[in-house]
Chimera marker file (.cmm) of the C-alpha trace (Angstrom):
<marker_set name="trace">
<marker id="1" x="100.462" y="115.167" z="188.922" r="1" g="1" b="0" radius="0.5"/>
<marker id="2" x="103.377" y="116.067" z="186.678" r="1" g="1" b="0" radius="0.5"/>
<marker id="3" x="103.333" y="115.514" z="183.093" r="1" g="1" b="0" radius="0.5"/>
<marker id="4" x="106.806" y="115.050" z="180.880" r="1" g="1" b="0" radius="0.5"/>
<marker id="5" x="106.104" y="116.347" z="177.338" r="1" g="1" b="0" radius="0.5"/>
<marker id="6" x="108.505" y="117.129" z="174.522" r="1" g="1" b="0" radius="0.5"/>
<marker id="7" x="108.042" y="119.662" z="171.709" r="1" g="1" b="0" radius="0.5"/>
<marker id="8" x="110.213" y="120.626" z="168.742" r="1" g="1" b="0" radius="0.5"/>
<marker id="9" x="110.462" y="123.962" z="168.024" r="1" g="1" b="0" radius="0.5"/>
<marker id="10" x="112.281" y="126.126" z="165.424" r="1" g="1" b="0" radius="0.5"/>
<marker id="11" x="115.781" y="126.965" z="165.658" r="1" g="1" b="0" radius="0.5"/>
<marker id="12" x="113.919" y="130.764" z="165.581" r="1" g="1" b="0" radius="0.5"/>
<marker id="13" x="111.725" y="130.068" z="168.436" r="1" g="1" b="0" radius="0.5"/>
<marker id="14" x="114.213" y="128.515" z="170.597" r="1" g="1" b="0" radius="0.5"/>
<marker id="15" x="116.495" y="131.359" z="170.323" r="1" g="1" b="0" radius="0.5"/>
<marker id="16" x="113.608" y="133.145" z="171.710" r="1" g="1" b="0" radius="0.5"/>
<marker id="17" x="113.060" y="131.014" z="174.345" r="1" g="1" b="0" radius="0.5"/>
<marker id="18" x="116.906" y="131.723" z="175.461" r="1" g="1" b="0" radius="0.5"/>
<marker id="19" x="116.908" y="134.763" z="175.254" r="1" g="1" b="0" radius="0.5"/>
<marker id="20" x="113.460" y="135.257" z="177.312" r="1" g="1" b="0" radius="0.5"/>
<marker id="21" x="115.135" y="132.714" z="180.281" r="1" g="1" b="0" radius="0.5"/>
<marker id="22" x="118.048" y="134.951" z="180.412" r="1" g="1" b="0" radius="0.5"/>
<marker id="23" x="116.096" y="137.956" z="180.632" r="1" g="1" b="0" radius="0.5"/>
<marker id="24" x="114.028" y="137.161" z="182.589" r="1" g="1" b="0" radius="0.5"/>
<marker id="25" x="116.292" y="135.316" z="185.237" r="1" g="1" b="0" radius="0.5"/>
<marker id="26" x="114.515" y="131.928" z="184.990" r="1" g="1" b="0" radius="0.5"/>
<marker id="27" x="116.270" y="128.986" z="185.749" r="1" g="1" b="0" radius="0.5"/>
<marker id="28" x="115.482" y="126.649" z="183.088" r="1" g="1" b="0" radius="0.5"/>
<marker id="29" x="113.970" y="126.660" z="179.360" r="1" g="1" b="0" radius="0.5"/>
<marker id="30" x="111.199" y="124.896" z="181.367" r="1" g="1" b="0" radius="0.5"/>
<marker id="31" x="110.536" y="127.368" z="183.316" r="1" g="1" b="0" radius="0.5"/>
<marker id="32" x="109.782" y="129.569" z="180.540" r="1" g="1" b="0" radius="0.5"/>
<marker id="33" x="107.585" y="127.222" z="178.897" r="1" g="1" b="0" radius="0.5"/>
<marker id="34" x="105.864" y="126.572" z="182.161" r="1" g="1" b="0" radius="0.5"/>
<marker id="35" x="105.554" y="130.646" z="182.674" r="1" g="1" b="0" radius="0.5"/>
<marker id="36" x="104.464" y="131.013" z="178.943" r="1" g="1" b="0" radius="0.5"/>
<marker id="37" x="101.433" y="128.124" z="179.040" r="1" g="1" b="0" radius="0.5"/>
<marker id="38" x="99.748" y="129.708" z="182.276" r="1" g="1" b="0" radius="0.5"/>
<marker id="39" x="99.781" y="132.672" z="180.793" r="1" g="1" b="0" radius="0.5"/>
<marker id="40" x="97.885" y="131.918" z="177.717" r="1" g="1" b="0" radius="0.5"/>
<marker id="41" x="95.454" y="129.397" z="179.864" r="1" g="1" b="0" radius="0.5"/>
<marker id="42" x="94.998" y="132.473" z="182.141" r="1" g="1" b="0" radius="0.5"/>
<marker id="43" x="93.747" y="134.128" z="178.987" r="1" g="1" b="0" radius="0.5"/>
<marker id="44" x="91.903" y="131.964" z="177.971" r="1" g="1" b="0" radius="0.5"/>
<marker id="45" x="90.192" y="130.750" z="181.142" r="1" g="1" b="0" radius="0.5"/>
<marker id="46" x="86.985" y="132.934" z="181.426" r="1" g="1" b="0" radius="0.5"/>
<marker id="47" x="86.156" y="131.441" z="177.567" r="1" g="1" b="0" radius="0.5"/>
<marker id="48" x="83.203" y="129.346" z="177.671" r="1" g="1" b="0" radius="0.5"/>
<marker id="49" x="84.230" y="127.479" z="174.341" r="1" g="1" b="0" radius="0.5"/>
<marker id="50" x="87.700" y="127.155" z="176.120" r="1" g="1" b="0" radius="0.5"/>
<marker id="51" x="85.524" y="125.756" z="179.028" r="1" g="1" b="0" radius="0.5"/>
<marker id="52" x="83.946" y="123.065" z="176.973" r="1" g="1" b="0" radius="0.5"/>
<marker id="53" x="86.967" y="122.017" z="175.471" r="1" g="1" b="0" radius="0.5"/>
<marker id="54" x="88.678" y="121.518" z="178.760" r="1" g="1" b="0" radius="0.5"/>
<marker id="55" x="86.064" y="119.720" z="179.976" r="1" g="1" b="0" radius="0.5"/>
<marker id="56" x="85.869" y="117.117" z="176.884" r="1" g="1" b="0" radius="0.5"/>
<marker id="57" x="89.743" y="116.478" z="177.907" r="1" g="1" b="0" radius="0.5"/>
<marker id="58" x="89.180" y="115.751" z="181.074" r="1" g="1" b="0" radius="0.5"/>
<marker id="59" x="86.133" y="113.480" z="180.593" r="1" g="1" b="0" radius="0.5"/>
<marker id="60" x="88.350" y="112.068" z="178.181" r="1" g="1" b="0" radius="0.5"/>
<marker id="61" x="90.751" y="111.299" z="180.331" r="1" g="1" b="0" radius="0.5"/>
<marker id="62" x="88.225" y="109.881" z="183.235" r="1" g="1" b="0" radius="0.5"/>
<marker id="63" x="86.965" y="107.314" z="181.093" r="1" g="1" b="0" radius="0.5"/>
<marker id="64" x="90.467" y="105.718" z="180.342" r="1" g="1" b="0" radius="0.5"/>
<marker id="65" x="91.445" y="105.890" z="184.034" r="1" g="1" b="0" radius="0.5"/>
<marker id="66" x="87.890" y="104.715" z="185.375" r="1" g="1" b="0" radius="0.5"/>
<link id1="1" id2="2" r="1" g="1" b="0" radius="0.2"/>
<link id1="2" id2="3" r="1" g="1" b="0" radius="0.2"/>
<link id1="3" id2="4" r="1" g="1" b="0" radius="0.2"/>
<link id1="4" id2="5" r="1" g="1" b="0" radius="0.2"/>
<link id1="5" id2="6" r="1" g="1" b="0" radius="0.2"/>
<link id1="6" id2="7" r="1" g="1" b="0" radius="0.2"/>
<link id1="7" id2="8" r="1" g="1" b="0" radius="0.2"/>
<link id1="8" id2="9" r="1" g="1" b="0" radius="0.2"/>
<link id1="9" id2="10" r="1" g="1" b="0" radius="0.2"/>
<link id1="10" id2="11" r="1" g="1" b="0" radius="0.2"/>
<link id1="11" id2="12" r="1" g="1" b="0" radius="0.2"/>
<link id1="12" id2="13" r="1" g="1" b="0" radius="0.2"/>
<link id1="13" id2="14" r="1" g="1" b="0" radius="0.2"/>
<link id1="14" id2="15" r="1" g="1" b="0" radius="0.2"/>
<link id1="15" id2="16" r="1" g="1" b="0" radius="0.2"/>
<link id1="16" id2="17" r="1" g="1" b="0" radius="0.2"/>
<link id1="17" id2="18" r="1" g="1" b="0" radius="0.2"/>
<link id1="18" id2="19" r="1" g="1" b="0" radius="0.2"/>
<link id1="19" id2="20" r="1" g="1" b="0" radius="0.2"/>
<link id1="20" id2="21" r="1" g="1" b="0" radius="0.2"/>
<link id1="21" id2="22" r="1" g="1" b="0" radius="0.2"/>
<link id1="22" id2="23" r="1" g="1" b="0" radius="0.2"/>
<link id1="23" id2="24" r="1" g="1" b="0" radius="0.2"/>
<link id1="24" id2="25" r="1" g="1" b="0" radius="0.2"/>
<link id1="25" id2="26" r="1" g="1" b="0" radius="0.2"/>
<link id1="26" id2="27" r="1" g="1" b="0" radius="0.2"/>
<link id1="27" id2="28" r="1" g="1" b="0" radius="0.2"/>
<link id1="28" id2="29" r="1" g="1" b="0" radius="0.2"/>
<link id1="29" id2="30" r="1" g="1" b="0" radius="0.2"/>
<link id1="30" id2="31" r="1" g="1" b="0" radius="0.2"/>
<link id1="31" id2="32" r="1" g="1" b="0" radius="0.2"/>
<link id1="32" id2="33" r="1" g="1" b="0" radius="0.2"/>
<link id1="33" id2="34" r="1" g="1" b="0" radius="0.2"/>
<link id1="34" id2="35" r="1" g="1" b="0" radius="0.2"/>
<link id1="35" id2="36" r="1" g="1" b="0" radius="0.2"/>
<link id1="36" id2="37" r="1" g="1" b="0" radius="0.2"/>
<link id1="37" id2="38" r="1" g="1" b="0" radius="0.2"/>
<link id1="38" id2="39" r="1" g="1" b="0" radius="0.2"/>
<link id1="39" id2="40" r="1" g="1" b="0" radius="0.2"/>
<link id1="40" id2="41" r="1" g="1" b="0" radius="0.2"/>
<link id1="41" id2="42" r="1" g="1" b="0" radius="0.2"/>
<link id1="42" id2="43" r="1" g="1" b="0" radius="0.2"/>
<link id1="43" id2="44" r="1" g="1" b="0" radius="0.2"/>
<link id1="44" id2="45" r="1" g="1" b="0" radius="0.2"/>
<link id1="45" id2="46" r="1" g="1" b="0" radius="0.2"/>
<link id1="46" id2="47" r="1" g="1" b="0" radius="0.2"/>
<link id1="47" id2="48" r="1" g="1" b="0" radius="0.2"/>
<link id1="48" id2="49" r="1" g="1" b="0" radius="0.2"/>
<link id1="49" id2="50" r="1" g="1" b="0" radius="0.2"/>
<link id1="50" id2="51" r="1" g="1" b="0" radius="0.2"/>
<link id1="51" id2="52" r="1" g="1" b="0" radius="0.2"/>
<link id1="52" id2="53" r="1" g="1" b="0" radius="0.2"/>
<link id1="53" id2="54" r="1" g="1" b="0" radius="0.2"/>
<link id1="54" id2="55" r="1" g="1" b="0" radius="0.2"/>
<link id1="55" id2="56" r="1" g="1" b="0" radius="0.2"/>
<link id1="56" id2="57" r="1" g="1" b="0" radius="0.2"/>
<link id1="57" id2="58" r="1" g="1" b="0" radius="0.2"/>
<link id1="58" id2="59" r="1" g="1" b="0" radius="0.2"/>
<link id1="59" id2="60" r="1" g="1" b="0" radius="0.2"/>
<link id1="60" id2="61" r="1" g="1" b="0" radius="0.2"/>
<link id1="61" id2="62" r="1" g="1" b="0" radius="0.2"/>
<link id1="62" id2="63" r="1" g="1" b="0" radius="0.2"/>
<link id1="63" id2="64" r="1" g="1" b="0" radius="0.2"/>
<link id1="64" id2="65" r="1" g="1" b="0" radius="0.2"/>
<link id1="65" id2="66" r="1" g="1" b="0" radius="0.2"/>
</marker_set>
């Protein structure tokens, strides 16, 4: 399932962002966020306190849809 979300960001930042897509070739600011978030869950994966916190969000999350 696809989740929308929506972020504001520094004028800074977003120039960063840009400049990253262009870059990099990506098609979409998206894209870059998208690229950018599963790289710093891949780092953070193996983390057992990153573990536990995942879990409570997604126990969270079974309770409201159960």
């Amino acid at each position: 399932m696809s989740r929308k979300i929506q972020a504001t960001i520094t004028q800074e930042l977003y120039d960063h962002v840009e400049a990253i897509k262009e870059y990099g070739g990506y098609g979409s600011v998206s894209e870059v966020v998208n690229k950018a978030l599963e790289k710093l869950v891949n780092d953070h994966a193996s983390n057992e306190i990153y573990k536990y916190y995942l879990q409570k969000v997604r126990d969270g999350r079974n309770e409201v849809t159960e």
